[in-house]
Backbone as ProteinMPNN parsed JSONL, in Angstrom:
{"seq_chain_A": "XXXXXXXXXXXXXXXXXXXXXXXXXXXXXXXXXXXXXXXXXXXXXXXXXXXXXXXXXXXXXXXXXXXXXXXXXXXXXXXXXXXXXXXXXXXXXXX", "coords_chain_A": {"N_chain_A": [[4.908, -20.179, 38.167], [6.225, -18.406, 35.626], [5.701, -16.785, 32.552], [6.621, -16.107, 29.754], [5.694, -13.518, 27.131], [5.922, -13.307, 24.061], [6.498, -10.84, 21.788], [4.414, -10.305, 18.846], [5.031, -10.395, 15.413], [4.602, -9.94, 12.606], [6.228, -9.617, 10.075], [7.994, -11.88, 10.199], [6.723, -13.978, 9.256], [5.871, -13.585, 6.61], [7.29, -14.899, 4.229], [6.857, -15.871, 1.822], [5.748, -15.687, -1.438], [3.21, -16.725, -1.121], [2.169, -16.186, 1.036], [2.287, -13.409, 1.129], [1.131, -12.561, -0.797], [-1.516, -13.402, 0.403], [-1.977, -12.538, 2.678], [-1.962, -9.678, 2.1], [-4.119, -9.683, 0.639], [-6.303, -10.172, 2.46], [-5.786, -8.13, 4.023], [-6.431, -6.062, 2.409], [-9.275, -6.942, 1.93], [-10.808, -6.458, 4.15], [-10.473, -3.323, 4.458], [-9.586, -1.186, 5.467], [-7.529, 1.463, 5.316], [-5.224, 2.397, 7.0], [-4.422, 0.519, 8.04], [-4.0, -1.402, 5.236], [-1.6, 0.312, 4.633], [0.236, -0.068, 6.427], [0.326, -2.735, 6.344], [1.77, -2.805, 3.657], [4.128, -1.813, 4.436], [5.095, -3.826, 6.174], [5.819, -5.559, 4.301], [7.444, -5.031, 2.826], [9.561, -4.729, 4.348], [9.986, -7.451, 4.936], [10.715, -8.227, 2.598], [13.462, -6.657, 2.253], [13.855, -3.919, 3.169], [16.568, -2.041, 2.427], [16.906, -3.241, -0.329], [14.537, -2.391, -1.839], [14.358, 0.199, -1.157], [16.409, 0.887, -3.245], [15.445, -0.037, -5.681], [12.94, 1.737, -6.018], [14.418, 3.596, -5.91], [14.53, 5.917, -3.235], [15.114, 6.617, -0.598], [16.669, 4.532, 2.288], [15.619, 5.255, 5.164], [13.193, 7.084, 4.616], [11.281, 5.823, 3.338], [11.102, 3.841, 5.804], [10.13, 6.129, 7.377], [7.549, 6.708, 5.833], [6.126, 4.565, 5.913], [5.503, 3.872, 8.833], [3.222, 3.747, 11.22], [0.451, 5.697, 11.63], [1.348, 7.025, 9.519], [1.181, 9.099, 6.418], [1.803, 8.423, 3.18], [2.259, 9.143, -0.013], [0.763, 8.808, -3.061], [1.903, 8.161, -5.193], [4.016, 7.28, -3.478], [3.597, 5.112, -2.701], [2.65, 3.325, -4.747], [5.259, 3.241, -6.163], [7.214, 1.872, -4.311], [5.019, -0.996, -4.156], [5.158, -1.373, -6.657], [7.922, -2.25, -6.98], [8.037, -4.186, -5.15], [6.665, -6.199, -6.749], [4.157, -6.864, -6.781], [0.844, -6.449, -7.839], [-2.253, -4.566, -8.007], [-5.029, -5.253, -8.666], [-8.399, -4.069, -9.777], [-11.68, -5.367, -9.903], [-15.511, -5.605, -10.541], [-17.969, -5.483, -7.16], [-19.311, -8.192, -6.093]], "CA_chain_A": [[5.103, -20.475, 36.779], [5.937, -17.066, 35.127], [5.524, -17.41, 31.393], [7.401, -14.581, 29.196], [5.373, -13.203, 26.176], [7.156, -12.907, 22.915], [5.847, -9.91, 20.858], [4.459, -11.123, 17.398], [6.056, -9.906, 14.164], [4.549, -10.402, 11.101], [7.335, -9.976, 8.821], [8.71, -13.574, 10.25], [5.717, -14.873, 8.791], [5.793, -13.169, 4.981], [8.867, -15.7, 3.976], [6.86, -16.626, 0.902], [4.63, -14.96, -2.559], [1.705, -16.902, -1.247], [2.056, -15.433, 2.363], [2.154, -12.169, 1.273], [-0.09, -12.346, -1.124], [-2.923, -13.945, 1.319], [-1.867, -11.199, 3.8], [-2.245, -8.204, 1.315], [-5.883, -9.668, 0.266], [-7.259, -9.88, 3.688], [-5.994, -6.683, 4.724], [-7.801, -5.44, 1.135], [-10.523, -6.955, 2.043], [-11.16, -5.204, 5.369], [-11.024, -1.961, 3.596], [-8.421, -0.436, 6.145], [-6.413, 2.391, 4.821], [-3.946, 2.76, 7.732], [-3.487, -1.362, 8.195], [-3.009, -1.041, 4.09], [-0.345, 1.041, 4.403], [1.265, -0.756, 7.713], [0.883, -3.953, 5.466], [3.032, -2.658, 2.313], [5.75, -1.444, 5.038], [5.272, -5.415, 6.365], [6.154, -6.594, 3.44], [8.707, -4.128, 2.432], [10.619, -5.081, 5.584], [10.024, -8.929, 4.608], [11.682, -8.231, 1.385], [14.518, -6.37, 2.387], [14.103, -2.233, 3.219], [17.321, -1.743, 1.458], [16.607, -3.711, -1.634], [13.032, -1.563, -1.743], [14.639, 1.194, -1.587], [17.279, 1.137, -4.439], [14.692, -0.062, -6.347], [12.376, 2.834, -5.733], [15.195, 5.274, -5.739], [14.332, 6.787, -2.047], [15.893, 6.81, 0.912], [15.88, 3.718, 3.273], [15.261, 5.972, 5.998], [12.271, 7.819, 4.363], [10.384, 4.577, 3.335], [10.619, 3.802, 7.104], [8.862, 7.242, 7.776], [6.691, 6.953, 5.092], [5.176, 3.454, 6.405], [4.959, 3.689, 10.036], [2.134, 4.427, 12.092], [-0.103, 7.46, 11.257], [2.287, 8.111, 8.453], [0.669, 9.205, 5.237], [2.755, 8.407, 2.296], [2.12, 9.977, -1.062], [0.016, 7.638, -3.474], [3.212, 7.577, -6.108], [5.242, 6.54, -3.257], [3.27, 3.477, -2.778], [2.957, 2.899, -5.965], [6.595, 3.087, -6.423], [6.543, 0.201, -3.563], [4.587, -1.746, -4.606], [5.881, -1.746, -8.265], [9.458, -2.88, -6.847], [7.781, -5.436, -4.165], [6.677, -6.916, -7.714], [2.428, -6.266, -6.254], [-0.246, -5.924, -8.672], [-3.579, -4.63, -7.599], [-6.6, -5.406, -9.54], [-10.016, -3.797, -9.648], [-12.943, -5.711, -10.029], [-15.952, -5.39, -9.746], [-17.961, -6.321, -6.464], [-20.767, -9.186, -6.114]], "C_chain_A": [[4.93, -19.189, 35.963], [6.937, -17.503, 33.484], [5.96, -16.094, 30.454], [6.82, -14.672, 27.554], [6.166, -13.043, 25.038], [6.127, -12.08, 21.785], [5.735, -10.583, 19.133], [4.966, -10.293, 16.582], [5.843, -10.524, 12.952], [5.146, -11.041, 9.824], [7.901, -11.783, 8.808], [8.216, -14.181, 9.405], [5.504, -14.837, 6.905], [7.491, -13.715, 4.073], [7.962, -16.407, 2.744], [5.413, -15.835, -0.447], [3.544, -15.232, -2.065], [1.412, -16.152, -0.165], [1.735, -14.164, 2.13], [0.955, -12.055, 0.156], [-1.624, -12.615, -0.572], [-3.008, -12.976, 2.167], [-2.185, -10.004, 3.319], [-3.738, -8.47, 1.129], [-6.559, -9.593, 1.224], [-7.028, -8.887, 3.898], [-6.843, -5.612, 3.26], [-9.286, -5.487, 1.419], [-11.563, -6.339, 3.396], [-11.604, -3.98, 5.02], [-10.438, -1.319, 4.816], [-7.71, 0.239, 5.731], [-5.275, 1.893, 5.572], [-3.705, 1.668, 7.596], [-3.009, -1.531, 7.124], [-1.58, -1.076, 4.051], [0.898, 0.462, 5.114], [1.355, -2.24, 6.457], [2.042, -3.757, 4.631], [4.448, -2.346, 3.432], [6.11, -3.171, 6.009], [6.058, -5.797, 5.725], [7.495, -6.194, 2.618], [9.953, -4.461, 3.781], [10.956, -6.531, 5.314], [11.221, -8.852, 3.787], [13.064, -7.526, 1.595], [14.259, -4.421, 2.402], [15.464, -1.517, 2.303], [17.388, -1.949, 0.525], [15.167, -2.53, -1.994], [13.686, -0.084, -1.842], [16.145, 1.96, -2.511], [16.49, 0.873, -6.137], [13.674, 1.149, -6.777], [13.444, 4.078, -5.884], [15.174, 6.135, -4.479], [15.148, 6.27, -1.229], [14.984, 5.377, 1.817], [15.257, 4.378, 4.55], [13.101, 6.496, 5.839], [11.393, 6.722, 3.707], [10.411, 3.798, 4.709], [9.194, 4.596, 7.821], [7.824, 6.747, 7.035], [5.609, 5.977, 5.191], [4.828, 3.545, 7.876], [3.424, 4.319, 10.63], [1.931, 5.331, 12.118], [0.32, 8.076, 10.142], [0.966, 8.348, 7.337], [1.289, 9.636, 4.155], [1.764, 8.78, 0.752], [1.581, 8.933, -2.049], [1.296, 7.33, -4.585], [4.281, 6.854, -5.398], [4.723, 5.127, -2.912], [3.07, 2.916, -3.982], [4.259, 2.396, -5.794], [7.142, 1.651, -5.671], [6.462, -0.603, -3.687], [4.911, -2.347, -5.899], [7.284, -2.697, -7.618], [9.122, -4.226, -5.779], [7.148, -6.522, -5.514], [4.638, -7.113, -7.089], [1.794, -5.418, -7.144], [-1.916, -5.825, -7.926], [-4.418, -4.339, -8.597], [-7.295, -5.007, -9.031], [-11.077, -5.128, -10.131], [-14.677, -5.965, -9.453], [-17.573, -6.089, -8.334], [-19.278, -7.203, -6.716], [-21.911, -9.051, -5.671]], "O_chain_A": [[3.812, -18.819, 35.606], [8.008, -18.063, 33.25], [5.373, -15.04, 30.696], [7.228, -15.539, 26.781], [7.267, -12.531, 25.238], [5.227, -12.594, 21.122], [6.608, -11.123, 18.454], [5.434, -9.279, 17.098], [6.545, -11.345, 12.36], [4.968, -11.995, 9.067], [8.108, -12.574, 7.888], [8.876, -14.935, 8.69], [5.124, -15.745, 6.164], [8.397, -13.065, 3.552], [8.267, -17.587, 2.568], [4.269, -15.576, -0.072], [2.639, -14.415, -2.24], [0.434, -15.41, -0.248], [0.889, -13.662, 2.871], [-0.076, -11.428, 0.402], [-2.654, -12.129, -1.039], [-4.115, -12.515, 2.445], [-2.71, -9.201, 4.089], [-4.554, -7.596, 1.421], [-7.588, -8.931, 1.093], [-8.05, -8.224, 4.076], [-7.637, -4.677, 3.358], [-10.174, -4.646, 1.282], [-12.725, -5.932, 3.418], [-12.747, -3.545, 5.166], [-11.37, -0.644, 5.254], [-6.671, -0.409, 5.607], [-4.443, 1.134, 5.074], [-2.665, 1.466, 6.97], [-1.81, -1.81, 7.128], [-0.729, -1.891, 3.694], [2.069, 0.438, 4.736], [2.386, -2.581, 5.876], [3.107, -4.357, 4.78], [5.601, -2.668, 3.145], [7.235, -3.505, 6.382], [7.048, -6.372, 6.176], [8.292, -6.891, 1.99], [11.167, -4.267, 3.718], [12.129, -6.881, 5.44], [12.36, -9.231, 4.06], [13.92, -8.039, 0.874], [14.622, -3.806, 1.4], [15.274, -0.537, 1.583], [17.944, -1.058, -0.117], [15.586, -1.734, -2.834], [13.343, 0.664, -2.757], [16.668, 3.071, -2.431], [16.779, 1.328, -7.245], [13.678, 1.464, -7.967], [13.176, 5.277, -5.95], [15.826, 7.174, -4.585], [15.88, 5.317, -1.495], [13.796, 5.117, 2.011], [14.213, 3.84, 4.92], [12.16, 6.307, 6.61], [10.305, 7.292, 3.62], [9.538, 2.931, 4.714], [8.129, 4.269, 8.345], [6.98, 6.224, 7.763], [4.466, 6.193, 4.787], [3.663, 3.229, 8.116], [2.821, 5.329, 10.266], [2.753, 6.164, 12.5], [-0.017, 9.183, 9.723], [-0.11, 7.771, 7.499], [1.452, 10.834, 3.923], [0.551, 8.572, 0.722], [2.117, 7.86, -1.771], [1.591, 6.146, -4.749], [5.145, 6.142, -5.91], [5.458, 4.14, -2.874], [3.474, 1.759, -4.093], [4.453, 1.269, -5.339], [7.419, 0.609, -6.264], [7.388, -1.398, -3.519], [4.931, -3.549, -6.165], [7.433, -3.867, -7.968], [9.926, -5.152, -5.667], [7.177, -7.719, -5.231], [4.292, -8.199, -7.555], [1.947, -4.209, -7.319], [-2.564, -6.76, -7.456], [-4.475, -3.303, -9.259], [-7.34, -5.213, -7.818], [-10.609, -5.745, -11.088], [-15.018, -6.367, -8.341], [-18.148, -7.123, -8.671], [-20.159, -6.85, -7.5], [-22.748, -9.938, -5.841]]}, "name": "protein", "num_of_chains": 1, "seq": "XXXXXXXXXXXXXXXXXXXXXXXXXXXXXXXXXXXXXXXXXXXXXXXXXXXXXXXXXXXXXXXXXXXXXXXXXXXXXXXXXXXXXXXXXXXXXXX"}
């Protein structure tokens, strides 16, 4: 009985505002830079990489680089990002 793994994939799963917003707060709340960063390129893939980046003005290519693994993208370009993924982050402060 040989049983064939199927690699998971987030993005499948971010098919909705609340999804991604529940997914962005836990990975906030970890306090993970790098997973952060892998999140916003989650969710930027959810939404459409080409839409994200006409919005943003950059290169679909270079919002690939700029999210993957190890990358370290420029704090305006997540901003920029995040502004067009329609993602507000609030401060407040903690308990």
């Amino acid at each position: 009985m040989n049983k064939e793994l199927v690699p998971f994939d987030i993005v499948e799963y971010l098919d909705s505002e609340e999804a991604i917003a529940e997914y962005l707060s836990q990975v906030l709340e970890d306090g993970d830079n790098e997973e952060f960063l892998r999140a916003i390129g989650h969710i930027a893939k959810a939404k459409g990489m080409a839409q994200i980046a006409e919005e943003t003005g950059m290169g679909r290519e270079s919002l690939y680089k700029a999210f993957r693994p190890n990358a370290k993208p420029r704090f305006d370009t997540v901003m920029k990002v995040l502004h067009a993924l329609k993602i507000q982050i609030n401060a407040s402060p903690q308990a």
